[in-house]
Each structure stands twice: as structure tokens, then as C-alpha cells.
Residue, then its C-alpha position, 0 to 999 in steps of 0.5 A: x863541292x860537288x854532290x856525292x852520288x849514291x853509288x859512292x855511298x854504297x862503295x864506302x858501306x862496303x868498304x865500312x863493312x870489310x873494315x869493321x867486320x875484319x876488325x871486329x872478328x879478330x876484336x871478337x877472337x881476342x875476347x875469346x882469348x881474353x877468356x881463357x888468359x884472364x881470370x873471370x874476375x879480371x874480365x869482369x873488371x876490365x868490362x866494368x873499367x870500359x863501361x867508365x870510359x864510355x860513359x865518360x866520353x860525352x862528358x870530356x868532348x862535349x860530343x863535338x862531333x854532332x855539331x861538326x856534321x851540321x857544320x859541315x854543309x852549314x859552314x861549306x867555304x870553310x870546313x877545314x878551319x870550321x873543323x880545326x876551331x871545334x877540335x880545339x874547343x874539345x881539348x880545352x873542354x877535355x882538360x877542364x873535365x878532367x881537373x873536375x873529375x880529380x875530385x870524384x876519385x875517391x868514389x871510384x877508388x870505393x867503386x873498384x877498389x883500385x889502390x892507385x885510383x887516380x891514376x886509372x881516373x886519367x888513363x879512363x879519360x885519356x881513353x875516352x878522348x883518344x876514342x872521340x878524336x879517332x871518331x871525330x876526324x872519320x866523321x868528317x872523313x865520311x862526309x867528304x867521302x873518303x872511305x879508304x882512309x876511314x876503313x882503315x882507321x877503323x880497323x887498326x883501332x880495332x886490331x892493335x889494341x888486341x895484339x898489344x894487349x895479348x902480347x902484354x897479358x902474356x909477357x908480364x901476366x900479373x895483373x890481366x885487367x892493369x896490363x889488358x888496359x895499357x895495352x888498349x890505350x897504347x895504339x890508340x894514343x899513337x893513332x890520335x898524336x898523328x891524326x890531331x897533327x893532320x887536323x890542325x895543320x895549316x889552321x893559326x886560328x884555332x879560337x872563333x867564337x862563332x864557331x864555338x857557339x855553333x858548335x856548343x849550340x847543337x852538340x850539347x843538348x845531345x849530351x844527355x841523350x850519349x850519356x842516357x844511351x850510354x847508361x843504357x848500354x854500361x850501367x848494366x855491368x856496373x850494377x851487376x858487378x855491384x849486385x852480384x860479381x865481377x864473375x857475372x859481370x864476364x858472363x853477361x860481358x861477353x854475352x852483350x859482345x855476341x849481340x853486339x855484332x849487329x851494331x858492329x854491322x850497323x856502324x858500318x852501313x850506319x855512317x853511309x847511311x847518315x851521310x846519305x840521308x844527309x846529303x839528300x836532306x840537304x838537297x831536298x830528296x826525300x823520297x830516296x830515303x823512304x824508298x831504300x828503307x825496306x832494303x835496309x831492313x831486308x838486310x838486318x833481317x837476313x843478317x840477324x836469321x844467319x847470326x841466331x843460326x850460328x850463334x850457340x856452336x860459335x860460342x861453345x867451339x870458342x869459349x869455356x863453359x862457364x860464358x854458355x848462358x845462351x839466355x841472354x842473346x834473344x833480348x840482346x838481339x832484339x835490343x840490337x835490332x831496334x838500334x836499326x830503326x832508331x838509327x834511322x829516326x835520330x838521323x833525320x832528328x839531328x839534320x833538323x838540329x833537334x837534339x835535345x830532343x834526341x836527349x829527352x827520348x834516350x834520357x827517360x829510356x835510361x832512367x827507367x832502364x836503371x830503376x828497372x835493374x835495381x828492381x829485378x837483378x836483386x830477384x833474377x840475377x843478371x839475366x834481368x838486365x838484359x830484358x830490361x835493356x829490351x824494354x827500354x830499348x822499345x820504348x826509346x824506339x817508341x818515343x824517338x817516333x813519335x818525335x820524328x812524326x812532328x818534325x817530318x811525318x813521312x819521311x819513313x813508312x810506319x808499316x815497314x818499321x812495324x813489320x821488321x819489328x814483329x819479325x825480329x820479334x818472331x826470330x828471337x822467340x824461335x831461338x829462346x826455344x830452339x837455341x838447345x836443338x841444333x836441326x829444328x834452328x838450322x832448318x828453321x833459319x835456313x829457310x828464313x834465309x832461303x825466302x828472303x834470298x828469292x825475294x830479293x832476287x824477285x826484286x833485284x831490278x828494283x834494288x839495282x834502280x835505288x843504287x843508281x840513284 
């Protein structure tokens, strides 16, 4: 196959980039909608119904798709069937975890207080795994370049959902949360029957044992680190709806949604970004990936100064009084920002097949994570868990690090990492004291923004040179 060239990276980044960010926005309008046509009880409770989905994602796929990147260039003659014979391994794994959770349902029938309890159990699964075969099938797509189809993809499973489940809340409106996940699920049911007939189409073997163990040999030690990175990132809206309410929950929800607009914006550079670095690894061209790295930092640094800026008029134009609680964006932001440069490090861990690795890094961030909540939500409320989430957050960067330095020392420049960190630092601190002062922030962000405009365009021959190669 011939080598995918950078500039065909930058195109598909791009194409990620509309794709993701259209699809986010009107994601992100639905929210606001959510907000006014559900009551904060039932927006709490749909948060805390997607943080089981996500955290049952590892669990009934075996995170087969890490194992289908590295197959990708170490099976090269035979991608397709390679690709077939996993997919069918996660179905079989899929059902087996769904038999076992069946006995969980009366802890989660406490957890919810749901009647029906194991029938939200199934459809929590099914939703997950509808998830995982959409990003199964555009990983592979990404490796092979094929960007329109992937954007496409990732915007219908971002916008239907939202259309669907309004349409439903508005129709039936009696149980916002109930109606609000039928309508989410639907679209992404009929997306997946069509991808799962293109994958197997033309494939007869489906069980090859060898396949299998290569698969199960790289993506199940990567399991720890999804579920501990889930943790992370959901065990916070459970704790708080048991700690508190469903009505906090809403609150710090929505505020989490806000701050995630990074990694929305990271995923669509991040999965150029990956099949770059891949590429290039697998071609020994090292220097590449050091030399884009400041760009890609110079990039979510002027991204991260425009959101802080527009943030808090943003959310009160859009959203009821009650989800005005601007305290938690600086850690969210900041916790996001790490993502960035953690990114990086777990792309060239996993091309070296060290994921276990990757899991032991994550695993000890969630652990403290949640020791972290129970200890400081009881006597700060919610807010706590988002400087928690910091925390560990920090320390994953740290550790991941220090990983990433044994396996391969120079690949990323340590002085690059550091100075994006303390100016993220910087930027978050200016909006914890000036997110009520609307000239000093906008005068402040501009000029953040004006600077680093000019010193790109200082060094615009220099960037225009990485693209070409």
C-alpha cells in the first residue's frame, strides 16, 4: 500500500475538524435545550445513565480497537479479514458480558431506583457497543485515510441522536430521562446494522485463532487504563448524584460538556494526529513527530485563550440560572488541556504495544481520583471533584511521562510540554479572577490571541515546511 503522506493528514484534521465541531455545536445546542425541557432531576439522571454506558464500553468490547490499529500495519496482506475476524471476537465477548452483568442488575436497580431495571441494564449495553462498533469501523477508516466517510459518520452520530430525542421529550414528555435515551440509541442502532454488514461482507472466516490472540494480546491490558480513564472522567457524576443530588449532578454535567469542548477538538486533530505518528513510527521518521509538536501545542493554546474568553456570556445567553456556576470551568479546562500532551505520550506508548503500561498510569490516577471525591465532595460539595479530577489528571501526565522516556526518550521535547503546561496554567488562573469582569477578560484574551496570531505569522515558512513533509 502506498504511504499516506502528511498533507493528506492535515486534509483529513480538517475534515474531522468541521465534522466534529458541526456536530458538537448542535450536540451542545441540544444540551441547552435539554435544559429547559427536562427537569434538572432528569438531566441528572440521564448524565449519570451515560456515565454507566461509558464506563461499560471496555468491559463488552475488550477495546478491540487498539489491537485493530497495531494489526493494521502488522497484518498489512490481510487487513480486511484481520479487521472481520476481531469484530466478530467483540460480539462474542459482548454477549458473554452482557449474560454476566444480568446478575448486577439489582445493584443498579439500588443505584438508580429505575423499576424496570434490567431493562435499562440491556439497553445501557447495547448503547455502548453500538458506540464501540461506529468507532471501531472509523478507526480503521482513518488508517486507510478515508476522512470523507469518517466525518461523515461522526457527525450523524452526533446530530441524530439530538433531533430524535427533542422530537420524543416533545411529543410524549413524560419521562424526559426514559424518552431522552430511546432517542439517542435509535439512530445509532440503524448506523451500526449498516456498518456491521459492511465489515463482514465477503469475509466466510470470521474465527482465526491467530487473529484472536493478537488481538486479545494488545487490547486487554489496555482495558484497565479505558475503564480507570473512564472513572476518571464519569465516577465523579455518580458520586456526586449519590453525595449530593441528581440536581448537582445537572450542574456540574453540563459544566463538564462546556470544558469538554477541547477534547471535542482534540478528537478531531487526535485521530490524524495518531495515524501520523503511526505512520511515521512505522517508517522510522521520528523527527517529524518532535518537530510538529510545538505547532500542535501553539494550536490549543489559542484555541483554549478564544473559549475561556467567550465562555461565561456563551452560558448565560443559552442556559437557565441555575447551570451559572462558572467555578468549575478553570479546572475542567485545565484538565482538558493535559489531555493534549497525554495524547501524545499514549500514541507512541501503544504503537510500542505497551499498553498495560498505559493502564497502570491511568489505573493509579483513578484510584486516587475517587479516594479524592469521597474525601472532599462530603465537605466542598461538587465543585471539589472538579479540582480532584485536576489533580489526578496531573499526575497521569506525570506518570505517562516518565513511561514514555524509557520506551523512547526523545521523541517529544520535555521544554515544549512544560512551557504549555504553565501557560495553560497561566490562562485558567486569569479566568478564575476575571470570569465576572467582562473588559479585563476580553482585553486580556485578546491580546494572548493577537501575539500568538503574529508569531505564527512569524514563523509561517517554517510551519508551511512540516506540512509538506
Amino acid at each position: 500500500m502506498k504511504e499516506l503522506k502528511i498533507n493528506k493528514f492535515l486534509i483529513s484534521s480538517i475534515w474531522y475538524l468541521f465534522a466534529i465541531v458541526g456536530g458538537y455545536s448542535i450536540a451542545f445546542i441540544g444540551n441547552i435545550i435539554f435544559t429547559h425541557i427536562m427537569t434538572t432531576n432528569e438531566y441528572g439522571m440521564y448524565t449519570t445513565y451515560y456515565s454507566i454506558v461509558s464506563l461499560a464500553g471496555p468491559f463488552i468490547c475488550g477495546n478491540l480497537f487498539v489491537g485493530l490499529q497495531n494489526g493494521y500495519f502488522d497484518f498489512k496482506e490481510n487487513r480486511k479479514n484481520y479487521r472481520a475476524s476481531v469484530f466478530f471476537l467483540s460480539f462474542i465477548i459482548f454477549c458473554i458480558t452482557s449474560l454476566l452483568s444480568v446478575f448486577i442488575c439489582f445493584s443498579l436497580n439500588k443505584l438508580f431506583s429505575f423499576n424496570k431495571s434490567l431493562i435499562f441494564l440491556f439497553i445501557a449495553l447495547l448503547h455502548s457497543y453500538l458506540f464501540f462498533i461506529i468507532n471501531y469501523y472509523n478507526t480503521y477508516e482513518n488508517l486507510e485515510g478515508k476522512f470523507k466517510t469518517r466525518s461523515l459518520l461522526i457527525f450523524l452520530q452526533n446530530v441524530l441522536p439530538v433531533f430524535l430525542s427533542i422530537l420524543l421529550i416533545l411529543l410524549i414528555g413524560k419521562n424526559g430521562y426514559f424518552e431522552r435515551i430511546i432517542g439517542s440509541i435509535t439512530p445509532l442502532f440503524i448506523i451500526s446494522i449498516f456498518l456491521i454488514l459492511f465489515i463482514l461482507k465477503g469475509r466466510n472466516k470470521l474465527i482465526n485463532k491467530n487473529y484472536f490472540s493478537y488481538a486479545l494480546k494488545i487490547s486487554i491490558p489496555s482495558v484497565l487504563g479505558s475503564i480507570s480513564s473512564l472513572i476518571m472522567s464519569n465516577a465523579d457524576n455518580i458520586m456526586i448524584t449519590s453525595m449530593v443530588n441528581a440536581e448537582a449532578t445537572a450542574v456540574y454535567g453540563f459544566m463538564y460538556n462546556i470544558g469538554n469542548v477541547l477534547v471535542v477538538l482534540l478528537s478531531a486533530v487526535e485521530a490524524s494526529v495518531s495515524a501520523w505518528i503511526y505512520n511515521a513510527l512505522d517508517t522510522n521518521r521520528t523527527s517529524a513527530a518532535k518537530s510538529g509538536q510545538k505547532w500542535y501545542f501553539a494550536f490549543f493554546i489559542l484555541i483554549i485563550s478564544l473559549l475561556l474568553m467567550i465562555f461565561p456570556e456563551f452560558i448565560k445567553f443559552f442556559t437557565p440560572s441555575e447551570y451559572w456556576d462558572f467555578r468549575y470551568i478553570s479546572p475542567f479546562v485545565f484538565s482538558c488541556s493535559l489531555s493534549v500532551v497525554n495524547t501524545l505520550h499514549c500514541n507512541i506508548i501503544n504503537f510500542n504495544k505497551k499498553t498495560g503500561q498505559v493502564s497502570f498510569c491511568v489505573l493509579v490516577s483513578a484510584i486516587l481520583n475517587v479516594l479524592l471525591n469521597y474525601i472532599f465532595i462530603k465537605k466542598f460539595g461538587s465543585v471539589a471533584a472538579a479540582y480532584t479530577s485536576l489533580i489526578c489528571t496531573l499526575l497521569q501526565t506525570i506518570l505517562l511521562r516518565i513511561v514514555l522516556k524509557k520506551i523512547c526518550a526523545n521523541i517529544f521535547s520535555d521544554l515544549y510540554s512544560l512551557l504549555y503546561i504553565l501557560f495553560i496554567m497561566i490562562l485558567c488562573l486569569v479566568f478564575s479572577f476575571t470570569y465576572n469582569n467582562v473588559l479585563i477578560r476580553y482585553a486580556v484574551y485578546s491580546s494572548i490571541i493577537l501575539i500568538l496570531g503574529i508569531l505564527i505569522l512569524m514563523n509561517k515558512e517554517k510551519l508551511r515546511e512540516l506540512i509538506k513533509r
